[in-house]
N, C-alpha and C positions, 0 to 999 in steps of 0.2 A: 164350507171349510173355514174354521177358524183364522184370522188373522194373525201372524207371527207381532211378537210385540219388542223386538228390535228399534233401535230408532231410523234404521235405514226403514224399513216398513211403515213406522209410525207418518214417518218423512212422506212416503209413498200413496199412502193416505191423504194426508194431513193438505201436501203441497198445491196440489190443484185445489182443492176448497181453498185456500189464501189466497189460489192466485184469481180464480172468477172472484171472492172476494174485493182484491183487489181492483181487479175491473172492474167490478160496480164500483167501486170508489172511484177511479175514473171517470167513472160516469155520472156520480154523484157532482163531482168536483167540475166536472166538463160542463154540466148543465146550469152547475151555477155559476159559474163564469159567465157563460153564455148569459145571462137573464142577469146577471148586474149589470154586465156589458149593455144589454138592453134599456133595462130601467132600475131603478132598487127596490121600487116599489113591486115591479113584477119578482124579482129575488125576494122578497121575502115574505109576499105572497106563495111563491109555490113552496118557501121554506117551510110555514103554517102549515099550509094545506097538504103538504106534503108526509106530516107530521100524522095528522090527521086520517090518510089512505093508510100509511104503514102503519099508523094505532089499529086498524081496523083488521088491515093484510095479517100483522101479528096472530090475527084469532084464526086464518088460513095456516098458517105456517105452524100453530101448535099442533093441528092436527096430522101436518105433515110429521111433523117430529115423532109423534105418537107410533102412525107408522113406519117408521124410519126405525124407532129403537124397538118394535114387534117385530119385524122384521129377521134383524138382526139378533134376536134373541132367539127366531123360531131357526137359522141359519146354524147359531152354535148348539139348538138341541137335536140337530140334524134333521128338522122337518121342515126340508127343500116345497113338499108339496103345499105349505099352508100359507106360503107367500101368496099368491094369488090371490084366496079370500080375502088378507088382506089388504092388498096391492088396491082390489076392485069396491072395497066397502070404502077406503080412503077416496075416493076417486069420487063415491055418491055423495058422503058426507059432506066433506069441501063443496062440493058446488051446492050442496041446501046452504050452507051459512055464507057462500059468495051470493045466490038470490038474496038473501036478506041483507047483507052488507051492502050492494046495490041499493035497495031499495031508501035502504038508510040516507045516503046518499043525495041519490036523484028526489028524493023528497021531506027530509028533515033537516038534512047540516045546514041548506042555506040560511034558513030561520032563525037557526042557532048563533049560526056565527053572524049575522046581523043584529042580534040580540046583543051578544057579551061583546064584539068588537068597537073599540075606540075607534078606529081609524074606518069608516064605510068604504073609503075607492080602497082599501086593503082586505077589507072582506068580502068585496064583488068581484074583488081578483081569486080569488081563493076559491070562490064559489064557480067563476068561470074552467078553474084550473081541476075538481073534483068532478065536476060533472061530464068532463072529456076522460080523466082518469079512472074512475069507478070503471069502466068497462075491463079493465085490468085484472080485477075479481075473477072473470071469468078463463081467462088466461092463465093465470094461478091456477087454476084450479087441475090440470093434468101437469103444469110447471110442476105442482111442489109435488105430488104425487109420483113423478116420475126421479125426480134427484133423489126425494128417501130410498126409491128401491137402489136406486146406485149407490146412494153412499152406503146403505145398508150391506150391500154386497162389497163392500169398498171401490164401486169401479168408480172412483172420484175423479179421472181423468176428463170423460163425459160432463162430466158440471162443468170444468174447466173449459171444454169446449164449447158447449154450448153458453156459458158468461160469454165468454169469447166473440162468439157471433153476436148475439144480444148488445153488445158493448161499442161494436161497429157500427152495427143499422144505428144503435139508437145516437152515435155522436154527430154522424152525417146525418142523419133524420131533425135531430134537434137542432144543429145549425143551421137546416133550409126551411123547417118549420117557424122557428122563433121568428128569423130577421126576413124569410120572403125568399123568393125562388122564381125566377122565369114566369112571373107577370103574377105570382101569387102572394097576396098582398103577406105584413108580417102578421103572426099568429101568437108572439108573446107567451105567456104562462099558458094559452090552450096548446100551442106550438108543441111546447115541451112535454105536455100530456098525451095530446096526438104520441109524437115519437115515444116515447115508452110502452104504452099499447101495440102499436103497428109491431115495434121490436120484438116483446113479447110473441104476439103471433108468430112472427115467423121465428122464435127460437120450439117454442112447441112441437113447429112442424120436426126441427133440427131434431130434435129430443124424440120426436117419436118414431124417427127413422136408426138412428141410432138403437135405440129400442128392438128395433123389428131386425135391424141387421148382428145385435146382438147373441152369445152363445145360450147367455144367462136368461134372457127371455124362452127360454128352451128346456132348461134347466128346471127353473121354477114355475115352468107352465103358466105364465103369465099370459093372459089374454085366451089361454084355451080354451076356456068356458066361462059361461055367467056363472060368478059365484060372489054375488055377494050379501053373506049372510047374517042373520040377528048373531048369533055371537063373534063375528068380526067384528060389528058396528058395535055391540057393549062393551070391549075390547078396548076397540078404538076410542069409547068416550070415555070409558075408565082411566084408561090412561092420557087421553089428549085431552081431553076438558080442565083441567089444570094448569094444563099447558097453553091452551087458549085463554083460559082468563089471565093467567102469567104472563103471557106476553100482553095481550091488551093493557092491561092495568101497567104494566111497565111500560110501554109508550103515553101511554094515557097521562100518567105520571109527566111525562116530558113536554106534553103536548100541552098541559095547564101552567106549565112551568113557563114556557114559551108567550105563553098567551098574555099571561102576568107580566111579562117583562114588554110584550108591549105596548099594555096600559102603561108601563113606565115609560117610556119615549122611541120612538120611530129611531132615534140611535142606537139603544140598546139592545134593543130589536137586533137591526145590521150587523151589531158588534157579535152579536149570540147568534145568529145565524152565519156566519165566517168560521167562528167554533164548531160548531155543528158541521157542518160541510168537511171541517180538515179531521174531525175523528173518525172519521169513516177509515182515517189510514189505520189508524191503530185498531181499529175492528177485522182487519188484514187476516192477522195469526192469532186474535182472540177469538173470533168467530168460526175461523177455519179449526184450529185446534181445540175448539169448545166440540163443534160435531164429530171431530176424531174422538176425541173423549167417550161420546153416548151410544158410538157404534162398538167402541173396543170395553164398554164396559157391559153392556148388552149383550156380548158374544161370551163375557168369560164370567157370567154370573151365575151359571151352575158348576163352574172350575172347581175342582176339589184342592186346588193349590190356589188357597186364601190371598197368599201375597202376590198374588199376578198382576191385579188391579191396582192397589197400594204403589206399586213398581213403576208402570204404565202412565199413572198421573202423575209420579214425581218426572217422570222421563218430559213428558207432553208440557209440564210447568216452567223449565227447564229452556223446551225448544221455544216454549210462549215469550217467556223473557229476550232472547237470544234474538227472536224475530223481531221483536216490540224494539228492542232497541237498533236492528239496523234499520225498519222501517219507518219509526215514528222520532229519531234521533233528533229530527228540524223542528220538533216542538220544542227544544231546548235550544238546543242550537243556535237555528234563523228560523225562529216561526214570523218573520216579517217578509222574508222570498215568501213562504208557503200563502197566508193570506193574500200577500198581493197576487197571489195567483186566481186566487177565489175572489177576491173584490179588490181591484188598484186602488180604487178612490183613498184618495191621502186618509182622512182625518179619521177614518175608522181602522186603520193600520196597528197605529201605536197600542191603542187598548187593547185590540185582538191579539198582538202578539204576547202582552204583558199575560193575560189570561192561559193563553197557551201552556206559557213557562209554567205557572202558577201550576196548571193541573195537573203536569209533568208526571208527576209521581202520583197522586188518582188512579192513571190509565197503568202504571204498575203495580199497584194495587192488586187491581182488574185483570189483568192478567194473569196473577198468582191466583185470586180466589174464582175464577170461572171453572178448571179444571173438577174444584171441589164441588161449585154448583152442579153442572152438566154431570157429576158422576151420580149425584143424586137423581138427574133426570133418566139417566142409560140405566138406573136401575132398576125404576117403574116407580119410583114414589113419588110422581108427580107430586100429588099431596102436600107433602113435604116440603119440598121446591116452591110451589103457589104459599105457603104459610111463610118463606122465609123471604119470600116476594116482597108480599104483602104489608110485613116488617118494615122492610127494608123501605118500603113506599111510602111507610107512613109518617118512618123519621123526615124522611125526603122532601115530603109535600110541608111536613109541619116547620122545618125548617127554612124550607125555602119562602112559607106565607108572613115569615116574624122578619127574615131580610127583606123583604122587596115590598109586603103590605105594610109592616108594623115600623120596622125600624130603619126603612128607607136606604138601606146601606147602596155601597156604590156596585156597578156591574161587575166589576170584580172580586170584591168580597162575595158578592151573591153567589159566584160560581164556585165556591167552598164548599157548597153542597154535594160536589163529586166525591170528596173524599168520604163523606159519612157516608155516603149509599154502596160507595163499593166495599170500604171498612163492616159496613152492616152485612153484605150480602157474604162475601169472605168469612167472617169470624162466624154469623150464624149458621151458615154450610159446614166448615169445619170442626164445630161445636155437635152438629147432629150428625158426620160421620165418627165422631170420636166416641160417643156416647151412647148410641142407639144401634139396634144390630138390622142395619139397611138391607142387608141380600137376603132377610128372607121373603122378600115383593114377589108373587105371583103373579104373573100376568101372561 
């Protein structure tokens, strides 16, 4: 059953993805607290390295998407029955590329990042910190599988809930992990690792019960039979292999950026890692209402009323702005409460909050043009999407190597680079929705 596209509906949708969203920012923000609290050096050790899992997690998560907007397409041509194949081929795929991501891991990063790292006790923490982490792969692996079918179905309450649980284990997990517990000693950056995993596990369980007690597993015959076949898997790569390189290459992007900067000094470092930790708010309603987008455009892209879609994203652009500014307001505002939250320590305050302000308008940017992004992903042109990535990555990286290698500029100027990458990814999304005739993608 198609999704009404009202914005009470939209809302309905839209609102639990912002809100597990925003618990993982919470927990984003809790653990780093927790671990500057600790040391700084363990902050921004798991900052790096943290960078690093989720560059990787990203190529999990495209394939989720892949199935998520299949899904949702076979839902609005009324073929309830072809979820399963897909539901079960997402499910083998993800766990071949979490074995390999694994293995990555547990036996190439540390080399790596003892190679290009300036700072060695900052890359032995890092390397401590992935090799308790990586087990996480495998946890993803039914995680992302089972939120596509729900958001696909729009039962997006279930995410919310499950964040939810996720978000508790892991804040009491990582406060008794990090700093020690009843005679067990402190675990620092492994600490925080441990509790993320453990977390994960038991949201799995959370998610697969939910699952079993649901109508929709009934519905779509999920789990009735083994079915998973060579054309759900050509399907799924067709369409998610773009998406997994899109995301990786999008973190990946961030992750050299990061690296760079602390070749440039153990401060700037600090300072960009406080940044990093406080965007995850504003990722709130741009990531929640980005996945509203790929499921509501997925559902009406055999619509024979053209303008449904077009309607849909100005509505969604709309509630993106609306959220962005109740929730991310204190980046204007008092972005010096928010970092002292994320790291008290005085002398890295000032900068950080000066930065904050500065990107202010980037992160609205970003908001406006995600809608256009994601519409190009909910309509199967990956393709597309990976190409305007890529663009978008390469003014990004080339710009960021002439501030911080060539012309040394300060940590603030460096951070400029937000506005060209979302300016890039904005105008070239709405450049090939304006120009090119996108719904007629088969998939």
């Amino acid at each position: 059953m198609q999704l009404s596209i009202s914005y009470k509906q939209i809302l309905k949708v839209a609102l639990p993805l912002m809100l597990g969203t925003f618990i993982q920012s919470i927990v984003m923000i809790t653990d780093a607290s927790f671990l500057s609290r600790y040391s700084t050096l363990s902050f921004d050790a798991s900052g790096n390295a943290g960078l690093i899992y989720v560059t990787l997690f990203m190529g999990l998560t495209g394939l989720g998407d892949a199935s998520q907007i299949i899904m949702a397409r076979r839902i609005g041509q009324g073929e309830s029955k072809a979820l399963n194949s897909t539901f079960q081929s997402a499910l083998f795929i993800i766990f071949c590329f979490a074995i390999l991501f694994f293995y990555l891991i547990q036996n190439h990063i540390g080399d790596m990042l003892m190679g290009y790292s300036k700072n060695k006790k900052l890359a032995q923490e890092q390397i401590d910190f992935l090799s308790v982490r990586s087990y996480g792969f495998f946890m993803g692996v039914l995680m992302l599988a089972l939120n596509s079918f729900f958001m696909a179905t729009g039962k997006t309450w279930v995410i919310m809930v499950s964040t939810a649980f996720f978000a508790t284990s892991n804040i009491i997990l990582d406060y008794l992990l990090i700093f020690g517990f009843w005679g067990i000693e402190p675990m620092g950056v492994k600490g925080a690792a441990l509790a993320s995993v453990i977390s994960e596990g038991l949201t799995v369980i959370v998610l697969l019960v939910l699952l079993f007690r649901s109508k929709e597993r009934k519905i779509y015959e999920i789990f009735s039979k083994f079915q998973v076949t060579i054309k759900s898997l050509r399907r799924l790569l067709n369409v998610g292999m773009p998406l997994v390189i899109q995301g990786f290459f999008a973190l990946a992007t961030w992750t050299i950026f990061f690296t760079w900067i602390e070749q440039l000094s153990t401060y700037d470092l600090t300072v960009s890692q406080n940044i990093r930790a406080i965007y995850f708010l504003a990722f709130v309603p741009i990531f929640g209402f980005g996945a509203t987008t790929k499921t509501y455009v997925a559902q009406y892209m055999d619509s024979a009323d053209k303008t449904i879609i077009p309607r849909v994203v100005k509505r969604i652009q709309f509630l993106t702005m609306l959220f962005l500014l109740a929730i991310f307001h204190g980046a204007l505002l008092y972005p010096e409460q928010l970092v002292s939250v994320i790291n008290p320590v005085e002398v890295y305050i000032e900068d950080s909050a000066y930065i904050l302000r500065m990107i202010f308008g980037s992160i609205l940017i970003f908001g406006i043009s995600t809608p256009y992004f994601q519409t190009i992903n909910g309509s199967g042109n990956t393709r597309v999407s990976l190409a305007i990535e890529i663009l978008a990555m390469i003014a990004y990286i080339i710009y960021a190597y002439f501030t911080i290698k060539v012309w040394n500029w300060s940590i603030e100027a460096i951070w400029t680079v937000e506005y060209l990458y979302f300016i890039s990814i904005g105008g070239l999304s709405l450049l090939y929705l304006t120009l090119f005739n996108w719904r007629k993608k088969e998939y």
